[in-house]
FIGU-825726 format. One record per residue (C-alpha): residue number from 1; residue in one letter; x, y, z. Coordinates in pm, whole numbers, plus 50000, padded with zeros to 5 digits. Each point is the difference from the previous one (the first is absolute). Last residue first. Layout:
N
resi resn c1 c2 c3
NUM A X Y Z .
...
This chain:
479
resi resn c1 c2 c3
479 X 42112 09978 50376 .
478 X 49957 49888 49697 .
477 X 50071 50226 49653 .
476 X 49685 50088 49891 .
475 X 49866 49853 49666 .
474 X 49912 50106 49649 .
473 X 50313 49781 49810 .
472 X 50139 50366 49918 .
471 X 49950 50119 50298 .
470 X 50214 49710 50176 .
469 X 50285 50043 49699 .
468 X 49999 50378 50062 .
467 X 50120 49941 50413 .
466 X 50230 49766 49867 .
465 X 50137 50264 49747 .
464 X 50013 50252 50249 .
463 X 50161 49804 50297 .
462 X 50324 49923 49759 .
461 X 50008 50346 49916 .
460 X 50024 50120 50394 .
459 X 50188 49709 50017 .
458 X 50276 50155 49745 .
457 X 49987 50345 50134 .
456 X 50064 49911 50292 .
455 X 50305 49800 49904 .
454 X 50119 50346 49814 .
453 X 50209 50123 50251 .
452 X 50195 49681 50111 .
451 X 50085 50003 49652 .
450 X 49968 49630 49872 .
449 X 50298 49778 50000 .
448 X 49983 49700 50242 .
447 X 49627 50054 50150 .
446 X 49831 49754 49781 .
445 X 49680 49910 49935 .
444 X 49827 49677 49854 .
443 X 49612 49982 49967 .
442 X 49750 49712 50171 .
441 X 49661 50000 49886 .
440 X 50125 49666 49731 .
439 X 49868 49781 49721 .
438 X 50105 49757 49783 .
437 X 49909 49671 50234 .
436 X 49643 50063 49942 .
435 X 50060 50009 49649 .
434 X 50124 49598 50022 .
433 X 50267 50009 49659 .
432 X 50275 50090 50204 .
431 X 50330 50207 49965 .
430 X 50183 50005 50347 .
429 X 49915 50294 50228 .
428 X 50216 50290 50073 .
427 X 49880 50238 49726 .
426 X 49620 49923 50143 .
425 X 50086 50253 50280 .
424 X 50008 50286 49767 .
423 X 50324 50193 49984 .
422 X 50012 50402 50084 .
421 X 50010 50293 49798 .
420 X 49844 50299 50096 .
419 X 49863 50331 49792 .
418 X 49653 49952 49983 .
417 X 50007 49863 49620 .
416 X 50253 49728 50205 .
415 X 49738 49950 50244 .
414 X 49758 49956 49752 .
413 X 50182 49753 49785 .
412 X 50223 49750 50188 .
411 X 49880 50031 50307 .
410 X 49626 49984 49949 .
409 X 50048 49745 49709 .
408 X 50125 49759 50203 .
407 X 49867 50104 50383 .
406 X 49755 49749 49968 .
405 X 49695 49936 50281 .
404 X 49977 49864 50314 .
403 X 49666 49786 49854 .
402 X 50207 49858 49793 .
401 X 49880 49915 49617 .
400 X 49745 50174 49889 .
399 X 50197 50348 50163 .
398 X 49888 50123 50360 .
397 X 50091 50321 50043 .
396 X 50344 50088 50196 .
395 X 50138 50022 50337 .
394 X 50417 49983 49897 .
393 X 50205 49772 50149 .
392 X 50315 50170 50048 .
391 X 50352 49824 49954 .
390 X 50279 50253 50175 .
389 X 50307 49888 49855 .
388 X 50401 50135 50038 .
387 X 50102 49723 50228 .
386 X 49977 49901 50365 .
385 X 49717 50004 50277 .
384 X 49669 50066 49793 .
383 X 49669 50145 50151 .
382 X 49765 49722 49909 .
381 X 49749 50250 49701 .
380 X 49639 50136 50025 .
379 X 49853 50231 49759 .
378 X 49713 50233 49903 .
377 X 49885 50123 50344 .
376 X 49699 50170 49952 .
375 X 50082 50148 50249 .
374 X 50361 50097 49968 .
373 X 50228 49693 49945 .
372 X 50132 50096 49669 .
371 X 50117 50357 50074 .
370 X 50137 49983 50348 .
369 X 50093 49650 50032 .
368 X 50204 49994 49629 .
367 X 50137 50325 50119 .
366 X 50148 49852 50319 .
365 X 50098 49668 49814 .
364 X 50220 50219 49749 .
363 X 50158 50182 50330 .
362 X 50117 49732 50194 .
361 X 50079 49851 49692 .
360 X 50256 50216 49892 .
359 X 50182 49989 50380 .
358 X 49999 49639 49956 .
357 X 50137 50000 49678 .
356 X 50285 50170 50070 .
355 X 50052 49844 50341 .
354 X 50074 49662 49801 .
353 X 50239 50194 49753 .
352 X 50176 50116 50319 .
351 X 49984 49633 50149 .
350 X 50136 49898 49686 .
349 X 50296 50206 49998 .
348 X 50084 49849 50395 .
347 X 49975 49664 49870 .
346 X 50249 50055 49716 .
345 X 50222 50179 50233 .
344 X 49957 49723 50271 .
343 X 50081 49704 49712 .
342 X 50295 50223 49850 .
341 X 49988 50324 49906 .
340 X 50330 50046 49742 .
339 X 49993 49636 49905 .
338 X 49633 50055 49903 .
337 X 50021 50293 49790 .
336 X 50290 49885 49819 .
335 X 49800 49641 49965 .
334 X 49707 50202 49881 .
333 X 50198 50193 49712 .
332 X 50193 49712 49931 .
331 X 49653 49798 49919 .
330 X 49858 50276 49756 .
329 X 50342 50027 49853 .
328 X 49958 49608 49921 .
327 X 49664 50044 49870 .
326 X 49828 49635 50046 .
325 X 50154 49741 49799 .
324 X 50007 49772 49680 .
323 X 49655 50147 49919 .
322 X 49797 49688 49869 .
321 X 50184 49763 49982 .
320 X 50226 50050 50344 .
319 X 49694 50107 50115 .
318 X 49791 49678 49971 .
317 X 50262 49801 50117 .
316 X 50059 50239 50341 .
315 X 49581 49922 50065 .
314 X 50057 49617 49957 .
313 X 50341 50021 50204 .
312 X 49772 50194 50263 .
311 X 49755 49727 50027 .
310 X 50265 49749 50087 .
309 X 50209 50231 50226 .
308 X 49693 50048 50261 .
307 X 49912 50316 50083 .
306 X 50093 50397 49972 .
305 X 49911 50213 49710 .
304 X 50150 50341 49911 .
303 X 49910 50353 49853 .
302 X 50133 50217 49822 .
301 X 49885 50273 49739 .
300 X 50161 50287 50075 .
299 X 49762 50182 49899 .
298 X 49776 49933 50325 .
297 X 50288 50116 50194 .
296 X 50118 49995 50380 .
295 X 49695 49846 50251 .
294 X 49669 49937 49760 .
293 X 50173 49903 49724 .
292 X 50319 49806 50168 .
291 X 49753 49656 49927 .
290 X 49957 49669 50218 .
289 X 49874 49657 49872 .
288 X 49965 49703 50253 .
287 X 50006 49680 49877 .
286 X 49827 49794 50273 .
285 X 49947 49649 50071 .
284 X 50377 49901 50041 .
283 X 49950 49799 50316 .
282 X 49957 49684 50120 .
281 X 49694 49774 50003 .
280 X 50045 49954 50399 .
279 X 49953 50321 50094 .
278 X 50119 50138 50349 .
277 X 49929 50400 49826 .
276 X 50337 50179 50021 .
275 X 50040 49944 49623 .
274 X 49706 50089 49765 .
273 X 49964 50289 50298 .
272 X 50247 50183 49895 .
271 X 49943 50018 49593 .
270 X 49618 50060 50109 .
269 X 50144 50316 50147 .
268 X 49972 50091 50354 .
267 X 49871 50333 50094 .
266 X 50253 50275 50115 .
265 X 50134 50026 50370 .
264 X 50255 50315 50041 .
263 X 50354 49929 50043 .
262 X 50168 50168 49682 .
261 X 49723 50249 49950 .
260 X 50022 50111 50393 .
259 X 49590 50153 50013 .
258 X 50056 50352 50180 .
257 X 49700 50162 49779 .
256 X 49775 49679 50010 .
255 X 50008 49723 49707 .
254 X 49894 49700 50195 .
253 X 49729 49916 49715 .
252 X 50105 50262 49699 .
251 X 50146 49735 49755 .
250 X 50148 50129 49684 .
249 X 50300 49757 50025 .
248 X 49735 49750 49902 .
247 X 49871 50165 49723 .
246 X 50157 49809 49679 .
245 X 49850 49650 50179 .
244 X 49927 49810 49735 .
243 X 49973 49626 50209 .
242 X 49954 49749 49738 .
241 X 49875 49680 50199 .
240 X 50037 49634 49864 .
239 X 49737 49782 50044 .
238 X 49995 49645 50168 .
237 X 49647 50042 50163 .
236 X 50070 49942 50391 .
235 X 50336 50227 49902 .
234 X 49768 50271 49824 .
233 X 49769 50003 50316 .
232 X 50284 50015 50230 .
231 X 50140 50279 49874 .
230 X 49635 50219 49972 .
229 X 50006 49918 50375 .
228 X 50357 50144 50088 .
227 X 49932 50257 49775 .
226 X 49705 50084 50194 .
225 X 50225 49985 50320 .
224 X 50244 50189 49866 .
223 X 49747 50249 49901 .
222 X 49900 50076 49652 .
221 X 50026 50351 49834 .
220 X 49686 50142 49812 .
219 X 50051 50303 49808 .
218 X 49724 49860 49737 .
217 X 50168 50096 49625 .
216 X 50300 49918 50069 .
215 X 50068 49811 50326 .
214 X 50135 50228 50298 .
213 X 50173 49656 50115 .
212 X 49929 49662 49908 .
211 X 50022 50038 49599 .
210 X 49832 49625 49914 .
209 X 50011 49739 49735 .
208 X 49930 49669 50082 .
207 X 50111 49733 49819 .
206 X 49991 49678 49777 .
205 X 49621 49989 49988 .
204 X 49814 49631 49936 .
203 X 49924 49965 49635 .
202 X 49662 50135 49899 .
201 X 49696 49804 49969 .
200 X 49876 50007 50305 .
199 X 50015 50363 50126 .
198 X 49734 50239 49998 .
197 X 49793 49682 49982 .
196 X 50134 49872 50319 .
195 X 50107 49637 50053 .
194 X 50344 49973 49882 .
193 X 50111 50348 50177 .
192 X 49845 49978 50335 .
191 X 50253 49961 50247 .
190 X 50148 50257 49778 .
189 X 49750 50262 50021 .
188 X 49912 49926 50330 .
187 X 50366 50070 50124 .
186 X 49984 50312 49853 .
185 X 49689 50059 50172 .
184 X 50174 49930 50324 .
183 X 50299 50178 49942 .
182 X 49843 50370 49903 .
181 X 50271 50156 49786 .
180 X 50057 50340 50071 .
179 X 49959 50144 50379 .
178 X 49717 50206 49943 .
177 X 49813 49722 49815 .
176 X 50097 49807 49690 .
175 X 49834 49743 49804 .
174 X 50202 49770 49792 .
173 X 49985 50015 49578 .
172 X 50013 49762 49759 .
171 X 50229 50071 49674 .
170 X 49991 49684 49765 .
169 X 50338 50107 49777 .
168 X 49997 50068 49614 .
167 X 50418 50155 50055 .
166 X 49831 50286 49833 .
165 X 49751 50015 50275 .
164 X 50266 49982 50270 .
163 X 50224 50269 49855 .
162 X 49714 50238 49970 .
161 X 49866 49958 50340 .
160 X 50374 50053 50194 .
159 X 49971 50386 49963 .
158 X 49616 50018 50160 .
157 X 50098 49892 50349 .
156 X 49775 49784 50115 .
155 X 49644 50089 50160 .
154 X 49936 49719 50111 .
153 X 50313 49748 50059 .
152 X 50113 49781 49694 .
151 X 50000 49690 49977 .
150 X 50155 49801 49727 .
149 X 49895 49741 49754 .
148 X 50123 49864 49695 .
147 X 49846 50000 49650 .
146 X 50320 50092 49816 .
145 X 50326 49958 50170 .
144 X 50058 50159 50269 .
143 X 50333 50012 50302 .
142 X 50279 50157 49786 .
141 X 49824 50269 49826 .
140 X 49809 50066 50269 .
139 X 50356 50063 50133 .
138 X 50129 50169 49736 .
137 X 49742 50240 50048 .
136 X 50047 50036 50357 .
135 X 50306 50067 49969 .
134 X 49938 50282 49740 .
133 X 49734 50118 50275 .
132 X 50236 50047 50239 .
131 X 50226 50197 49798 .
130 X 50231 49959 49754 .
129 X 50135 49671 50153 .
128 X 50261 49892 50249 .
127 X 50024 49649 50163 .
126 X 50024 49907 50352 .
125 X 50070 49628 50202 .
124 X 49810 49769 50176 .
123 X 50148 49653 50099 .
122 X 49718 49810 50242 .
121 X 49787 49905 49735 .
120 X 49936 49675 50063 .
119 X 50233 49925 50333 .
118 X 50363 49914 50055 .
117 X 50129 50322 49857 .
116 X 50316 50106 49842 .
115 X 50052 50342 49919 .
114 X 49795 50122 50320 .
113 X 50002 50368 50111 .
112 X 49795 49989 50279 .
111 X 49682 50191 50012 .
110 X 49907 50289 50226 .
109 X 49805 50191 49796 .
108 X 50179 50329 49974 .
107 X 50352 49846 50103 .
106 X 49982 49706 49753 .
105 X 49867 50221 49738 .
104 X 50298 50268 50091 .
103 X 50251 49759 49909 .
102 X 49847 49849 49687 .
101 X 49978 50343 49871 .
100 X 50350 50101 50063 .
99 X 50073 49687 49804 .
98 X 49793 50060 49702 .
97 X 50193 50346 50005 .
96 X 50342 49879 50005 .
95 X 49911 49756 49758 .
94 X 49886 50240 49724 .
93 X 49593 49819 49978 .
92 X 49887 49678 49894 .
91 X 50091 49990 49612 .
90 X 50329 50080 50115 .
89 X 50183 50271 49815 .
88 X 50038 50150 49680 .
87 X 50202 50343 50045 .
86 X 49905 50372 50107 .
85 X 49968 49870 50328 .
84 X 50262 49795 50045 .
83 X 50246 50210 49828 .
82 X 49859 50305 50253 .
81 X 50098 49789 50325 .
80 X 50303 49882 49828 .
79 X 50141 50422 50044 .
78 X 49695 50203 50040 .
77 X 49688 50059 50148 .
76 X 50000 50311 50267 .
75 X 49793 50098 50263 .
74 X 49934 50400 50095 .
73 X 49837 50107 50268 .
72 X 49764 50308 50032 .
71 X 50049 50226 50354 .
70 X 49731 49946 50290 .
69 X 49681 50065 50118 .
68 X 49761 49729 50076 .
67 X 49615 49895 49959 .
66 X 50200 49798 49701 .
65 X 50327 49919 50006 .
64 X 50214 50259 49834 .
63 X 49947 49957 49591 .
62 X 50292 49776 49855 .
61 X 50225 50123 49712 .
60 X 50119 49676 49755 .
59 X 50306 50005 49805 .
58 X 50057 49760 49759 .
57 X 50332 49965 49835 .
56 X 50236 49972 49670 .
55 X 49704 49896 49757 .
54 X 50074 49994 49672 .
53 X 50021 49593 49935 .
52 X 50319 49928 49822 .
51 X 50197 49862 50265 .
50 X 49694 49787 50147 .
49 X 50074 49788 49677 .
48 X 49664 49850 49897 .
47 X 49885 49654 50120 .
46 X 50052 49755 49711 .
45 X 50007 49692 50218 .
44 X 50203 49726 50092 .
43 X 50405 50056 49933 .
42 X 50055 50006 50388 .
41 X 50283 49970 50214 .
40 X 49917 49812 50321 .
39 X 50278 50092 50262 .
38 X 49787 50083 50255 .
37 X 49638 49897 49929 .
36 X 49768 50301 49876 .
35 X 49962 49867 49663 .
34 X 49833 49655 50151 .
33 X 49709 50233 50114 .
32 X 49896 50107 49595 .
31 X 49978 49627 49891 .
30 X 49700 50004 49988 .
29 X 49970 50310 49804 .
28 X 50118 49843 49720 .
27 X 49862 49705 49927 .
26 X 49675 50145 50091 .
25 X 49770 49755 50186 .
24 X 49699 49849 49770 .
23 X 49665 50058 50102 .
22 X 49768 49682 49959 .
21 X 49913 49941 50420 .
20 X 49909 50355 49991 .
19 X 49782 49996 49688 .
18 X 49864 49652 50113 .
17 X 49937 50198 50336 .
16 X 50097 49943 50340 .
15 X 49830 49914 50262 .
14 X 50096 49640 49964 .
13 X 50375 50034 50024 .
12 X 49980 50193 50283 .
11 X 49795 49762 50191 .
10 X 49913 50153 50370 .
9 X 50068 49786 50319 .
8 X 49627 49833 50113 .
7 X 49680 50145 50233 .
6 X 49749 49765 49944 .
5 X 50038 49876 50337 .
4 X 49910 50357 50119 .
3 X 50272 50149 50260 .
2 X 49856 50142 50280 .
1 X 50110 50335 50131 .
């Protein structure tokens, strides 16, 4: 692919924030890494003695694998393993962990692991948070100041909204289509910033915020050659691209019944292709932020970011201020886990999570078909390919301000007097004072948790109070 002659090496320095730019390191925990040289003997901090902590081990039972029979097994945590973890630690991650990590992100996505790179942006590293979405927090945090801009594709995922708008940023939006963000009007957008009225008289956007694969709310998942395309937009344009990807390992393309987990070909991350792309501007476009949510434990509470070191020392300030750490038994848990599967046991786990899903879906979507899609059909949806989303746009009255009508207050009134909660599509849109912009057909489902029993149930409701809203504006539903 081309490169654009705009197309420049990234500024760290000059993405980030004044708050960023401001934040002091800790004294302290700075010096946290020097502790761990032989021979060092330290009078630095005022960690607690490990002796007095009541904790003699952990011991962890594992289910079988799943779709398998098999006896429980057991892991243990003990010994320096369970001092670390029950003790202040890196403000990164327990090192053994961040460096498991590290390994299997340059396996997964195929990128070396540089420490010292010739190119912008060419050493990545990871850093642990409580969460995703504390990382990506922190890294708002780390990126706006008041009055910037970011984009944001359409519909976004609604848990990064209120963080943004308290942080007082421009949000614009990028059309989508069935394959996520739509490169050429992205381009558009930017090509046209200074001249469009939408857009004028806001600062020029520091990123782009996408989830590429199984995207909450829309289900979408971008190709590698989309991705490929959406890439080379944000290079022509100097942006930098979040890629929240918490669903990739929830991919169903190539997942047939005698699929090899460890060998089989899964979609290449943004992360990837920020580096095996013949790009003159260098790399180190992407900070990529994965969770174990979806895969081994949404309580757990970890998740990790990948990308270049400067960004991540802004994101690693913030915590070490703000939480010192993430959960260190959290981490030892996962990094017990880990050891004991390795890269093909992890992968082989998430293909069973992965088939999960699948099967689930194959029977939400059949419902949906049956019940919403008999004449009068009263919905139409893209069939989704990864995730735990199925985003239905709903066939609904005209309201005064879209003639595809507004599933707001049908969703989160009637259908919830009916007996079925759901989230309106408008949830997933940035705040804006332009009404048009405020409204939404579309409705978020999901087939993660509900009762394979009761999903009829729940369209059958969801049918009824669309079917009420069309007699209650005096009209026949179209044909």
């Amino acid at each position: 692919m081309a490169t654009s002659p705009r197309a420049q090496p990234l500024d760290y320095a000059a993405l980030l924030s004044h708050t960023a730019r401001n934040r002091m390191p800790s004294a302290i925990r700075s010096l946290f890494p020097a502790e761990l040289i032989p021979g060092m003997v330290s009078l630095l901090s005022g960690k607690p003695n490990s002796a007095t902590f009541p904790f003699q081990r952990i011991v962890l039972e594992l289910k079988p694998a799943m779709h398998a029979e098999g006896e429980t097994e057991t892991v243990a945590i003990e010994g320096a393993d369970l001092d670390t973890a029950l003790q202040y630690s890196a403000t990164s991650g327990i090192p053994k962990l961040v460096e498991w990590i590290e390994e299997f992100q340059a396996h997964v996505h195929a990128r070396a692991r540089t420490k010292e790179g010739s190119r912008p942006g060419e050493v990545w590293r990871c850093s642990f948070g409580n969460g995703s979405q504390d990382l990506l927090t922190k890294t708002f945090e780390a990126l706006i100041d008041a009055g910037d801009s970011a984009v944001l594709e359409s519909p976004a995922y609604s848990g990064i909204l209120p963080s943004l708008v308290a942080h007082k940023a421009n949000l614009f939006e990028a059309a989508t289509d069935a394959e996520g963000v739509e490169p050429t009007a992205l381009d558009a957008l930017l090509s046209n910033w200074s001249t469009s009225p939408a857009t004028r008289t806001a600062p020029f956007p520091k990123f782009l915020y996408t989830t590429p694969t199984g995207a909450n709310p829309s289900g979408t998942s971008a190709s590698d050659d989309r991705k490929r395309a959406v890439l080379a937009v944000v290079r022509k344009h100097n942006l930098l691209l979040l890629e929240d990807d918490p669903y990739y390992f929830l991919s169903f393309q190539g997942l047939t019944a005698d699929a090899d987990p460890v060998t089989r070909q899964r979609g290449k991350s943004y992360f990837h292709l920020d580096a095996h792309d013949d790009y003159a501007g260098g790399v180190g476009r992407v900070l990529r932020f994965d969770s174990f949510s979806k895969i081994l434990s949404a309580g757990l509470r970890l998740g990790f970011v990948t990308g270049p070191k400067e960004i991540l020392d802004a994101i690693d300030l913030d915590t070490s201020s703000r939480n010192l750490q993430t959960s260190g038994t959290s981490q030892a848990i996962a990094y017990a886990l880990l050891s004991r599967w390795g890269v093909d046991g992890f992968l082989t786990h998430a293909d069973s999570v992965a088939r999960f899903y699948q099967d689930r879906l194959e029977h939400f979507e059949s419902s949906a078909r049956t019940i919403l899609t008999a004449s009068p059909s009263i919905a139409s949806w893209v069939r989704p390919i990864a995730g735990m989303f199925l985003w239905i746009k709903l066939k609904l009255p005209p309201s005064p301000t879209s003639a595809d009508g507004d599933s707001f207050e049908l969703i989160s009134t009637k259908a919830k007097a009916a007996g079925v909660l759901a989230l309106p599509g408008v949830a997933f849109k940035p705040p804006s004072t332009d009404a048009e912009r405020k409204t939404s057909a579309y409705v978020r489902t999901s087939f993660s948790q509900v009762p394979l029993d009761q999903v009829d149930t729940a369209f059958t409701r969801l049918r009824g109070v669309v079917e009420e809203a069309w007699r209650e504006a005096g009209l026949d539903i179209p044909a």
